[in-house]
Phi, psi and omega in degrees: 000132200263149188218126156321134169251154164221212175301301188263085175276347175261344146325293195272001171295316170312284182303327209273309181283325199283288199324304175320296161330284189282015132305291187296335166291357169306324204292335219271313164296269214303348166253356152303308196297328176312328168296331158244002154274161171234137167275151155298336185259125181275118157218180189336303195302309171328280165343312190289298181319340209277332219266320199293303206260276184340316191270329179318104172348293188327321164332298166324289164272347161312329188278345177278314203304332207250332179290316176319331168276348180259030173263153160303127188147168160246123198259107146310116194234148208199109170241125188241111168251122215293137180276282201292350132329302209298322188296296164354285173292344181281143164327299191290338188094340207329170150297316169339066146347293190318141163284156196244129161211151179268094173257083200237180184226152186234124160217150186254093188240094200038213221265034174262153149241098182233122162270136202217157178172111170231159187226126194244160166246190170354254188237011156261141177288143165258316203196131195218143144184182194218149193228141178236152175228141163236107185053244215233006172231137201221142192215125189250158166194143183200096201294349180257314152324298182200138198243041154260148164269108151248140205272154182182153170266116208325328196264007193244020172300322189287325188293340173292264190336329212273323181287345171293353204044041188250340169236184163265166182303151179291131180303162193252167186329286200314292177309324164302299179297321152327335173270297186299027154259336169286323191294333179271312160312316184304299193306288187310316192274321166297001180250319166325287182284033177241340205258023163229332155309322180269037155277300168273009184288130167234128187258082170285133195301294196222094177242143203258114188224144199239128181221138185058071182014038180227133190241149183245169176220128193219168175249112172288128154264122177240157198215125157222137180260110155279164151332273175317343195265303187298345189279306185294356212265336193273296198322319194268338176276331189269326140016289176257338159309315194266021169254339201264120176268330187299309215269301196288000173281305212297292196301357174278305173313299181294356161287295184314327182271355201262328208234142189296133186262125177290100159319329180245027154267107184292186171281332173276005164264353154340302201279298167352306183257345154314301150350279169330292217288290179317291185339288188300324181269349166309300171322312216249351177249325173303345182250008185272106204239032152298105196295099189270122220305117181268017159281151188280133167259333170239129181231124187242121157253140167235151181249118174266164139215137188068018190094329193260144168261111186284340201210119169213133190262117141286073188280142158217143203216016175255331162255031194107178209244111190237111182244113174262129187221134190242140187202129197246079189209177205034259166233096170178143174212163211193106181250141172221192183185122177235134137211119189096024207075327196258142197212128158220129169238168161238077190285110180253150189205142180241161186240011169111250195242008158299342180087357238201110186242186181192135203231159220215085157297124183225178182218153140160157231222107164088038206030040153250131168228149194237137175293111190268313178186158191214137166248122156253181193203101142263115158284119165266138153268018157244147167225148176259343156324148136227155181289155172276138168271128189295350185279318189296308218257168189279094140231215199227111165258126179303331185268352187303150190307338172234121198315316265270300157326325198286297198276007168293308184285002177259322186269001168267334188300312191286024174263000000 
């Protein structure tokens, strides 16, 4: 791809390959995006879309485990991850055995809250803390961080993160739009590349699949990507692109913030040869009658039944045969990775109407498996605990007009 040069020719040579780059790397964004657009016209893509996010089974019992914690009541949650895996796997060798676990309890009493949580190796402590909520106000404590309980009001949250340094200062208006100006160009161009994805899309009725040694009849969506697939979807963007004035100013910006700016360019002539340049790889990839390999490197199968997708599969075949597979049915849901023979998984298992779920990391290779960690979730819905009122208790409140408190508690989090 050919790029101006002038007086500052290694600038813009410099500026020319970052362009080169987030061209062909568009595809890469516009199909992530794809996964949260909904188009209006129903087609195969639609469908997919819809089957990949909205339609996931998983929803469902993830959504009991998490309504289950905002119910009254106390839910024990308990995570152990094995140390002698953990030894195993160390570089170093340590002697270090012990399981590692993570133990905490979540109650709930009408808008009360108290969260509790320690994380021990054998009988050394790592990490402790407790979070209390009363109505609309909240109080922390973290004894290896910081061993004041500090306070604050639920509306005064962001502002507390930004004194805290846990978030950055709030964007201002001119940045805002800016952004939601990206997300919508995002948006126009990801609908562009959905409307060469349902070219790859194949719908079979009735396929038949067997999970947990129980087989289902399910209707499969499979999305497979090639090379030659991926050349049309930039081939179709860029299309539209070297037309869009709107679209090549916004990318002149973000060049201009990424990159040193060639001083004796203005911005409109920025764009002018930004233009040109989209123009020439527009050209150049519509006239490339290079046969580009039509194996699939990505294969997305979704499996549905009953409307819901129970199964969903992620095949990649450019770095070797990699399968990611999430699979969702009765009560058991199973996120894995295979390669190479080695399948890692994560098996949740819900307990019906006991409430009461358990969730399971395992590896395994050569018909042997091995236990990476395992989480349960018990629930009562009666406790005999009660929560604390934060007005009864010694703390230091973060949101008050003088920081001093913030910034006590901000210099022990850096130090």
């Amino acid at each position: 791809m050919d790029f101006v040069t002038n007086e500052g020719g290694a600038m813009e040579e410099n500026r020319g390959n970052l362009l080169k780059k987030t061209i062909w790397l568009f595809w890469v964004a516009v199909i992530m995006v794809l996964i949260g657009v909904v188009v209006i016209t129903q087609t195969k893509s639609t469908r997919f879309v819809k089957a990949l996010t909205k339609k996931q089974y998983v929803y469902s019992h993830f959504g009991e485990a998490l309504n289950q914690m905002l119910q009254n009541g106390e839910n024990e949650i308990t995570l152990r991850v094995n140390g002698q895996f953990l030894q195993a796997m160390s570089a170093n060798q340590t002697d270090v055995s012990e399981d590692i676990i993570v133990s905490g309890t979540i109650l709930k009493q009408a808008k009360d809250l108290d969260v509790v949580f320690l994380a021990s190796l054998g009988e050394i402590i790592l990490q402790s803390g407790e979070i209390i909520k009363n109505k609309e106000t909240y109080a922390m404590t973290f004894p290896f961080l910081f061993r004041e309980w500090a306070a604050f009001h639920q509306e005064n949250s962001q502002m507390v993160a930004q004194r805290l340094g846990l978030i950055p200062e709030e964007a201002s208006k001119e940045e805002k739009a800016y952004i939601e100006k990206g997300g919508l160009l995002l948006k126009k161009y990801a609908k562009i590349a959905m409307g060469q994805v349902n070219h790859y899309i194949e719908v079979e009725n009735h396929q038949a699949i067997t999970i947990h040694q129980k087989e289902y009849q399910t209707k499969r969506y499979r999305l497979s990507l090639s090379h030659a697939h991926i050349k049309e979807m930039v081939e179709s963007v860029l299309k539209e692109l070297k037309e869009d004035e709107e679209a090549i100013s916004y990318l002149v910006d973000i060049l201009i913030k990424v990159s040193p700016k060639n001083e004796e360019l203005s911005k409109e002539q920025e764009i002018i040869q930004l233009q040109s340049n989209i123009q020439k790889a527009y050209e150049r990839l519509r006239d490339d009658m290079t046969n580009y390999d039509s194996k699939s490197i990505l294969t997305i199968d979704l499996y549905q039944k009953g409307g819901n997708t129970i199964r969903t599969d992620l095949i990649v075949d450019n770095q070797g045969h990699i399968v990611y597979s999430f699979t969702s049915v009765d009560n058991n849901i199973e996120l894995a990775i295979e390669a190479d023979g080695t399948k890692v998984s994560y098996l949740y298992t819900g307990k019906g109407s006991s409430q009461n779920f358990e969730g399971r990391f395992y590896i395994s290779t050569s018909g042997i498996t091995v236990d990476i960690a395992k989480l349960e979730i018990r629930y009562q819905p009666k406790s005999s605990k009660t929560i604390r009122k934060i007005s009864e208790m010694e703390v230091l409140w973060i949101d008050e007009e003088d920081e001093k408190n913030a910034k006590l508690i901000k210099s022990q989090l850096t130090k």
